[in-house]
N, C-alpha and C positions, 0 to 999 in steps of 0.2 A: 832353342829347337834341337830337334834330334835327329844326327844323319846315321846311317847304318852304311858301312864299306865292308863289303866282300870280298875276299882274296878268289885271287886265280882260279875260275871254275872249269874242269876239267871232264869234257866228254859227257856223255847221257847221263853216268848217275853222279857228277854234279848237276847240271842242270835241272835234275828231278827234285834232289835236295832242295836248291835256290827256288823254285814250284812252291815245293810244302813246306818250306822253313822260313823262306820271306813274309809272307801273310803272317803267320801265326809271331812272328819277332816285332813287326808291325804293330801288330795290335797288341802287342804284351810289354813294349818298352814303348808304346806312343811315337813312332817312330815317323818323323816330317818327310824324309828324303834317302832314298835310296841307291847306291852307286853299288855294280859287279864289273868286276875286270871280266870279262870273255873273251880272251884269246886264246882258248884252247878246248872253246866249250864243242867245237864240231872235230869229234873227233880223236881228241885228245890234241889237237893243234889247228888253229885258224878258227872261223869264224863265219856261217852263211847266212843269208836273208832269213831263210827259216828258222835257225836256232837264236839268230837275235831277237828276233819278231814272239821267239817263243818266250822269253824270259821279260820284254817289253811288254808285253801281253798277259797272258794268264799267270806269270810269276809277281808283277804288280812291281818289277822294276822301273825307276823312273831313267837310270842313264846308265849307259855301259865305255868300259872304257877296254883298252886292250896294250898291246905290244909287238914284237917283232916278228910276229906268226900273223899281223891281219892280214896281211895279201894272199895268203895262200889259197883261197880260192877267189877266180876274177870275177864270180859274178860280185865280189862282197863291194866293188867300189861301184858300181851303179848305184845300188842301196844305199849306200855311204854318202853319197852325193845327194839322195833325196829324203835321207834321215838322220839332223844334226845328232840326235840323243844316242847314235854309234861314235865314236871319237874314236881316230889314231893319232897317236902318239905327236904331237906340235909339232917335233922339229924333224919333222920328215918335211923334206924340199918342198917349196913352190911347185904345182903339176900335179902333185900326187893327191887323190880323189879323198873327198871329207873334210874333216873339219876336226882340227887340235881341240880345241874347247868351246863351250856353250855353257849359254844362260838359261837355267831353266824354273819354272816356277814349282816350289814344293806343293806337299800339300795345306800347310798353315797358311800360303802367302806368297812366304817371302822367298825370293827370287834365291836362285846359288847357282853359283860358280864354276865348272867343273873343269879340269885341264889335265892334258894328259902326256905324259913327257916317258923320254925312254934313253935312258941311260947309253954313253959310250965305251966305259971299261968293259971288257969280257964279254961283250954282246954279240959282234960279229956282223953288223950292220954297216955299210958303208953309205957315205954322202949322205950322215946325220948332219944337222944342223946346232948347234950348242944346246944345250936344254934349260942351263941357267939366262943365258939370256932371253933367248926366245922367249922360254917361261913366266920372263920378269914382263916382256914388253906384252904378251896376250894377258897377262895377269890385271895388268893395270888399265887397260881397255878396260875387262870384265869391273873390275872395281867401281868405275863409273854409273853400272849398273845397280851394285848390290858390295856389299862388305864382308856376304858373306860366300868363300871361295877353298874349293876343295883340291887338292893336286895327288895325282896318282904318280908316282914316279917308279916306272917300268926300271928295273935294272937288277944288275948284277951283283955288283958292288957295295957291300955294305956300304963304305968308307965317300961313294960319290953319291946314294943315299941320306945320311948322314948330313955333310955337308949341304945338298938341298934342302934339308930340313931348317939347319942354320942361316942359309943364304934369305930363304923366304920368311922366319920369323917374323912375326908381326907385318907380313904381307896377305896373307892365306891366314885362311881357321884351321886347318890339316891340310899336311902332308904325310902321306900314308903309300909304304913299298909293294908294289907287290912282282912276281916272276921267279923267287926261288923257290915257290910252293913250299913253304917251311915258316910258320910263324914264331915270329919272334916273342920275349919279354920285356922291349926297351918302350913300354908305350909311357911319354910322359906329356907335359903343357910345358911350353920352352918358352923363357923369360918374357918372351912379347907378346904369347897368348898362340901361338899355332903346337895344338896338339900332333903330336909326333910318334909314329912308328914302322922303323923298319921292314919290318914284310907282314901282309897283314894272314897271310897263307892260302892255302889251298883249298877249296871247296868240291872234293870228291873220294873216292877211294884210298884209304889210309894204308890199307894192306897191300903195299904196293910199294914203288920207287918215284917218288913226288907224282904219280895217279899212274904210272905204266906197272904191268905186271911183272914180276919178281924176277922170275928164271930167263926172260930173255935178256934180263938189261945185265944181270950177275953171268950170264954166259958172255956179254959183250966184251965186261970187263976180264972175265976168265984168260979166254980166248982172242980176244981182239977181233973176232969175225963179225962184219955186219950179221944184224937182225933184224926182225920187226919189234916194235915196240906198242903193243895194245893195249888199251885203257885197261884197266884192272875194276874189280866190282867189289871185294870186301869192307866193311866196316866204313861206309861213307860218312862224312862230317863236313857241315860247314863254319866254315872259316872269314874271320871278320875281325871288325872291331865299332863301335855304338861312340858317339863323335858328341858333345855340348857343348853348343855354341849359342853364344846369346848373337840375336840376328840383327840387333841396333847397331855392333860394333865389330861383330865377325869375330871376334875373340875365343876361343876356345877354352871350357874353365875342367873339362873333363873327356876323357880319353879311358873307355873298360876292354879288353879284347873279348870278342867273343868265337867260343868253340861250342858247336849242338850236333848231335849226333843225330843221323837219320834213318830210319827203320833199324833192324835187327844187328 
């Protein structure tokens, strides 16, 4: 089977993108299941009932996963509560609204995996809960289910990245980064069968500073003076990577990243 992972979609013209480039990827690589990070799709940061519902909906996404921007608006945990296919990040405390992972049916069938973990180096998150473990103990629940299992690991850190790619081998079919809006070249299949890549990037405005516009973020740095930081609109692309896994054993035998330009 074939899963399709989206990097980090940022503000309205990613989510326009993920609209017209999901379908048309769908039907052009046979594509079983589809996962987007949106954590940053309202706005350029956070996440509401409407823009989730938008890309679950007429984008023809099957699950969204995000990071340490979902809380920022409070309707998002109502919603969150009555819609497993939104995932925050596992190892946020007991208490806090949603649900780390879920099992969901593709469209060939067979059931997958999905989990969603969020890095502690460089994050700035307080009263996480470990991500390797957590990870390992919802992981193997889900496995009970189905063999085949996808992990999004939210983070910062190449190097704590990385190592959850190694920790989970031959646990999961991918483990795929996403949060520095900047995709990598390290996509490889790691000795036990879980394909593997660092950040899978950013799904929105390229002409920009990871999807914010130019001149306030290069005066930030200038100057050190607070600014605003606004989505940016030039030269949109989305950002991914196309996952093979055979679904009898969850193994992963292929890993391509994918980059598609949208309108002009």
């Amino acid at each position: 089977m074939k899963i399709l992972a989206v990097g980090d979609v940022v503000g309205a013209p990613g989510r326009d993108a993920v609209k017209a480039l999901v379908p048309i990827l769908r039907a052009k690589h046979k594509i079983d299941f589809c996962i987007v990070n949106c954590e940053n799709v309202a706005g350029g940061a956070g996440v509401t009932p409407k823009t989730a519902q938008e890309l679950l909906g007429t984008a023809g996404v099957d699950m969204l996963t995000s990071g340490q921007h979902i809380w920022r608006y409070r309707e998002i945990g109502p919603y969150m509560d009555a819609e497993p296919r939104l995932l925050k990040p596992a190892n946020y405390p007991k208490g806090t609204p949603g649900v780390g992972s879920y099992v969901y049916t593709a469209r060939n069938g067979t059931k997958v995996g999905v989990i969603n973990l969020l890095g502690r180096v460089f994050m700035g998150v307080d009263a996480l809960d470990d991500p390797f473990r957590i990870g390992m103990k919802q992981i193997e629940e889900m496995r009970k289910q189905t063999p085949v299992v996808v992990v999004d690991m939210h983070a910062e850190a190449t190097s704590e990245k990385i190592v959850m790619g190694w920790y989970l081998d031959g646990h999961v079919s991918a483990v795929v980064g996403t949060h520095t809006h900047i995709q990598t070249a390290d996509e490889r299949i790691l000795p036990k069968g879980t394909a593997y890549l660092t950040d899978l990037g950013m799904t929105g405005p390229y002409d920009s500073v990871i999807g914010r516009q130019v001149e306030p973020v290069m005066d930030k740095f200038l100057t050190g003076m607070p600014n605003r930081f606004d989505v940016a609109t030039g030269n949109v692309k989305l950002c991914g990577a196309i996952i093979e896994v055979d679904p009898g054993t969850g193994k992963a035998f292929k890993i391509e990243r994918v980059q598609e330009q949208f309108g002009d």
